[in-house]
C-alpha positions in Angstrom: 124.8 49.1 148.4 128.0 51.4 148.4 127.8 55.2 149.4 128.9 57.4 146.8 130.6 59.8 149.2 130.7 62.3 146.5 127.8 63.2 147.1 125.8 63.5 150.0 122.6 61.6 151.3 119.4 62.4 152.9 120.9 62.9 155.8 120.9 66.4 155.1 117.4 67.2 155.3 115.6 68.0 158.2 113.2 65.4 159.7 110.2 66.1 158.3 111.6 66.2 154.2 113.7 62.8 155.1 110.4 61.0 156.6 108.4 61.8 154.0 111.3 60.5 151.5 111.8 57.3 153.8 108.1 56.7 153.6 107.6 57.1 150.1 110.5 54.6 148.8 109.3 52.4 150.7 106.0 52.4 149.7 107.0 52.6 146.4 109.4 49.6 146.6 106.6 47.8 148.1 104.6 47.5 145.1 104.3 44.6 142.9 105.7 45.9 139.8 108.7 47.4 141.6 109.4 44.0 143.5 109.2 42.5 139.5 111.2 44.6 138.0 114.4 45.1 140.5 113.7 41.0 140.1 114.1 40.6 136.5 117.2 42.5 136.9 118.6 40.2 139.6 117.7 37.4 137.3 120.2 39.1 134.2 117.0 39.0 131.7 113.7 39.6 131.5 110.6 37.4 131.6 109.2 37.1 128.1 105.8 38.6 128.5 107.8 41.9 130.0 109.9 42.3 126.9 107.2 42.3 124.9 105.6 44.8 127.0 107.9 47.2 125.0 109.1 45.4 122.5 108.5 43.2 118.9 109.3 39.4 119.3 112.6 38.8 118.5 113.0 35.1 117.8 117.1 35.0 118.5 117.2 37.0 121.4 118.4 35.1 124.4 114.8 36.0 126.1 113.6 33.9 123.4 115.9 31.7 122.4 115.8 30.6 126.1 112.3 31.3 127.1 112.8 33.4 130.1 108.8 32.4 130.5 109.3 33.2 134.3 111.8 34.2 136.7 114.0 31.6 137.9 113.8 29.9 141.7 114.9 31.9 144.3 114.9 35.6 142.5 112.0 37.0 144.2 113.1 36.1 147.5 116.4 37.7 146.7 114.8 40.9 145.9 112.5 40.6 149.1 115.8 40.3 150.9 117.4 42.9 149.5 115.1 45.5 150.1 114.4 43.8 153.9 117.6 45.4 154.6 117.8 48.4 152.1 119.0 51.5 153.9 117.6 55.1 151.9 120.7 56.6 153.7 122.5 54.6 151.3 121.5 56.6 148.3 123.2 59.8 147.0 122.0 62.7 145.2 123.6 65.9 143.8 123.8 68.6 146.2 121.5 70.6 144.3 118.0 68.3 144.1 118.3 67.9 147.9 118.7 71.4 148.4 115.7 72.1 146.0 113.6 69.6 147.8 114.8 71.2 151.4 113.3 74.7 150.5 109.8 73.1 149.5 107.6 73.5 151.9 105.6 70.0 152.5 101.7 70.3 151.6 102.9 72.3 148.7 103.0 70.9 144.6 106.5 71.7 144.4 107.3 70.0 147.9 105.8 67.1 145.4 107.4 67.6 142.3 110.8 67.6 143.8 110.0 64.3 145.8 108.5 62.8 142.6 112.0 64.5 141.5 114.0 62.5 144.5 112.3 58.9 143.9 113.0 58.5 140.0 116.3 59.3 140.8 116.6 56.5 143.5 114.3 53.9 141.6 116.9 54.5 138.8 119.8 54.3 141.0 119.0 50.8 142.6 118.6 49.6 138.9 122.0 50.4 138.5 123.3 49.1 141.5 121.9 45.6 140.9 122.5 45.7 137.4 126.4 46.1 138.3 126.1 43.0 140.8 125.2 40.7 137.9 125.1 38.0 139.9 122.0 36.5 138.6 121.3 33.2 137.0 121.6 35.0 133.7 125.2 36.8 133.5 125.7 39.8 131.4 127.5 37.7 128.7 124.7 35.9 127.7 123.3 38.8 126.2 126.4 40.6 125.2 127.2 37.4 123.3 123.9 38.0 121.0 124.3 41.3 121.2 127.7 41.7 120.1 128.3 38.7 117.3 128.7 39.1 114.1 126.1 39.5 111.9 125.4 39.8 107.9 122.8 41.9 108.1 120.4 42.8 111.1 116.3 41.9 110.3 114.2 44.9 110.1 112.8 43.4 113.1 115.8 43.0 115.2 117.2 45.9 117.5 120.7 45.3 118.9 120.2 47.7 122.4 123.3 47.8 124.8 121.4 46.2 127.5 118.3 43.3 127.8 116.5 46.1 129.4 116.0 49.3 127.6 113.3 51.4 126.8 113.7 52.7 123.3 114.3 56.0 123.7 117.1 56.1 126.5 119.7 53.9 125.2 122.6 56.9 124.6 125.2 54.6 127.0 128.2 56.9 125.9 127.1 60.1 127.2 125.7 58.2 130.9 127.4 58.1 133.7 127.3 54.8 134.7 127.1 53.5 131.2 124.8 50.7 130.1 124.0 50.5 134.2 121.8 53.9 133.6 120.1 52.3 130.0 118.9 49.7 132.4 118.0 52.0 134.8 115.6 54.1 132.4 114.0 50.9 132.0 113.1 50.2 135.7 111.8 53.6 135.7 109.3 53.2 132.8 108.4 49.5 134.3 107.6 51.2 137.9 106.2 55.1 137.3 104.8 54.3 133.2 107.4 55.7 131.5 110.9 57.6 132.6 110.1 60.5 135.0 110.8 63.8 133.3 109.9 67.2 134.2 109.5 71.0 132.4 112.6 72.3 133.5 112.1 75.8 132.0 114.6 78.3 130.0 117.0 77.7 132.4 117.2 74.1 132.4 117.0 73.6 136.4 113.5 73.7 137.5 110.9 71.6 138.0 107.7 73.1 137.0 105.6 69.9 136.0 106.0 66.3 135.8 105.9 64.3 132.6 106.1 60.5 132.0 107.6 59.3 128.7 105.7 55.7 128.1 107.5 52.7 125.5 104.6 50.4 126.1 104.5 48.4 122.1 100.7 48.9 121.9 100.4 52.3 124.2 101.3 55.9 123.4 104.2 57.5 122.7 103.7 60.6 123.6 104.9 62.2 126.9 102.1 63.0 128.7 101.8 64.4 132.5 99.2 62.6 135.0 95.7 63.8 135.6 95.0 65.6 138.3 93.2 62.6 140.0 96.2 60.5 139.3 98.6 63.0 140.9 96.5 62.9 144.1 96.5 59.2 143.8 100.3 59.2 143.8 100.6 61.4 146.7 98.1 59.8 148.6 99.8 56.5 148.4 103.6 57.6 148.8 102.3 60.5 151.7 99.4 59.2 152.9 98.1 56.5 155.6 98.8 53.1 155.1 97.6 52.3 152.2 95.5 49.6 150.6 97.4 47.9 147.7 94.5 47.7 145.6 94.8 51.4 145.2 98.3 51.5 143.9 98.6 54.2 141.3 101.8 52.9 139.8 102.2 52.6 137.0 100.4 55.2 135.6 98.8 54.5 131.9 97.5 57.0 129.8 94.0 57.7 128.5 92.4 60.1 126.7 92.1 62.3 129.9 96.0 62.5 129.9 96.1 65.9 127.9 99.0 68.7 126.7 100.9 65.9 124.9 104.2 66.2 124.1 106.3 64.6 121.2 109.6 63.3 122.4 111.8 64.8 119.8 110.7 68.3 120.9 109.9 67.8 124.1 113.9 68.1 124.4 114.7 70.2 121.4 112.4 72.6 122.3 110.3 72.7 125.1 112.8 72.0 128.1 111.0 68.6 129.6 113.6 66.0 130.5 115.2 64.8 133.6 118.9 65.4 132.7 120.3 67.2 129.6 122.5 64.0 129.0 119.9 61.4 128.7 118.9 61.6 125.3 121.3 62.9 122.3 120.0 65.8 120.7 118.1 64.9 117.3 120.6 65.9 114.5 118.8 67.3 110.6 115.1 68.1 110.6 112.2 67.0 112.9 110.9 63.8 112.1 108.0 63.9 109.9 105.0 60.9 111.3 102.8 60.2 108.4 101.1 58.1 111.0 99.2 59.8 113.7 97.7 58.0 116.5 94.6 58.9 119.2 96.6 57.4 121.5 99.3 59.5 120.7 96.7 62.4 120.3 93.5 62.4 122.2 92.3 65.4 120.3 92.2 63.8 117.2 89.4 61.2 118.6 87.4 64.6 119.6 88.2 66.0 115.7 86.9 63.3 114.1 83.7 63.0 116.6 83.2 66.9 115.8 83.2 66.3 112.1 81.0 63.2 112.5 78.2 65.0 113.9 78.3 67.6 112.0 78.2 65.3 109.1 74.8 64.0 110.5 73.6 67.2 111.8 73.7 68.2 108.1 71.9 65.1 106.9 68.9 66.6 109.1 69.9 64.3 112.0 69.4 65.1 115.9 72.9 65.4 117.2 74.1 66.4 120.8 75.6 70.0 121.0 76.9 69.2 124.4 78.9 66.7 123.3 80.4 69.2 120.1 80.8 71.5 122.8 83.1 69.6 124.9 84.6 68.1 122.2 85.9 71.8 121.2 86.7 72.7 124.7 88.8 69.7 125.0 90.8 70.5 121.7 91.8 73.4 123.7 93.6 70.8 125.6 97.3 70.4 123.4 100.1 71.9 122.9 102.4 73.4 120.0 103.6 69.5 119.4 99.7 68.4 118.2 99.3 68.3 114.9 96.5 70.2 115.3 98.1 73.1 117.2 98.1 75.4 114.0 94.0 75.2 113.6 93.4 75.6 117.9 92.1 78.8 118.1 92.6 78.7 121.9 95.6 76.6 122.5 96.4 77.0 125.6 99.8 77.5 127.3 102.6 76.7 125.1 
């Protein structure tokens, strides 16, 4: 792939930040679900069971109306090919995240965070660049043909997106730099970390305080939600530490109910500062959304409401119940953050 020689590369780290970069692209790239998902895009669609990882059935879609079942001959060992020979010096950053990863010192969280900063930024920007070859078996004009004919009326089913490969909350093409390139690019990031890679950039918009992941799985949660603390050591371990077994690959991360302080993605950005860059979702125009529907996925804390007022239910019915359990129920509600919808009855919410 081309330098952008507009900006520079890692080659103006010291040694010991551009190893540790070097080593963990490459372990990241080694993974399975990296190697599929730089493959779908090589192929110009994806497979139909990874559309519907994120989204409905659409019958007339070209993934359908073709059924993309599997990638076609020869993909895979393109994409082993290409990153045989892929070169990190090849990628370019702004000045200012190499910089910020330069004065972390390694060992440190925020020597992590800005490497965690460094790799979405590169998974995203090898999306693009094979996106832009479209040299697959699937050109780009078999999906703009679907996507752009006319139509009488679109089903309440049916979502026209810009690219084959979007996640549904990152499709603002306009206001991207590379265009539809960087819609398709969200989309490898979701595939490979578990949603795009965000972070809390405080009040002034540049740092890089925590690290989020904003999921699109259909039947997962919506919510941005950062990674335990065991699955951040699992990260680390596997991008920093010895060679590692590929049973043990963290990526990509799902959420549970142990994923806690939850964010809602319309003021996550409005309000809070978590995103990756200002441009990649438009800001929300009118009044926040109201969701009459209101998921534990979404919310662990609403699983541990209802247990609360479950066994107090049968603790009043003369039952034996387990105060433990009420116990740690309440300490866990003190878990959220002012986007819960239970934030205005937490007594002890937390950091904001």
């Amino acid at each position: 792939m081309p330098e952008d020689l507009r900006n520079p590369s890692v080659r103006t780290l010291d040694s010991e930040h551009a190893a540790a970069f070097k080593q963990a692209l490459a372990r990241l790239l080694s993974t399975d679900v990296a190697e599929i998902t730089y493959a779908e895009i090589l192929d110009g669609l994806p497979t139909v069971a990874s559309f519907c990882d994120f989204h409905f059935i659409q019958e007339t879609h070209p993934v359908f109306e073709l059924r993309h079942d599997v990638l076609c001959p020869g993909v895979i060992d393109r994409t082993r090919e290409f990153r045989a020979h892929f070169d990190p010096l090849q990628l370019t950053f702004p000045s200012t995240l190499l910089s910020a990863f330069q004065r972390t010192h390694p060992g440190t969280q925020r020597f992590e965070l800005r490497l965690m900063e460094l790799l979405a930024v590169s998974c995203h920007q090898i999306a693009v660049y094979l996106f832009n070859l479209d040299d697959g078996v699937h050109k780009h004009r078999v999906y703009e043909e679907w996507r752009d004919r006319p139509r009488e009326r679109i089903r309440p089913s049916e979502y026209i997106a810009p690219a084959a490969f979007f996640h549904n909350d990152y499709v603002d093409f306009d206001q991207y730099p590379a265009g539809i390139a960087d819609v398709v690019g969200y989309w490898a990031e979701a595939r490979i970390f578990g949603g795009v890679v965000v972070f809390d950039r405080g009040p002034s918009g540049t740092e890089c305080r925590d690290l989020f992941l904003h999921p699109s799985r259909l039947y997962g949660a919506r919510t941005i939600f950062p990674p335990t603390a065991a699955q951040h050591a699992a990260i680390i371990d596997f991008l920093l530490g010895p060679a590692p077994d590929g049973a043990a690959c963290p990526f990509p991360v799902v959420p549970t109910s142990e994923n806690r302080w939850r964010y809602d993605p319309w003021d996550s950005i409005t309000r809070f500062h978590i995103f990756g860059d200002r441009y990649e979702r438009k800001l929300p125009q009118g009044p926040e959304p109201h969701h009459c529907v209101r998921s534990e996925l979404d919310w662990p804390e609403l699983a541990d409401e209802h247990m609360i007022l479950l066994l107090q239910y049968e603790a009043s019915l003369g039952k034996p119940v387990d105060q433990s359990a009420i116990d740690a129920a309440y300490e866990r509600l003190k878990l959220i953050t002012p986007s819960s919808p239970l934030w205005p009855r937490s007594k002890d919410p937390g950091p904001p």
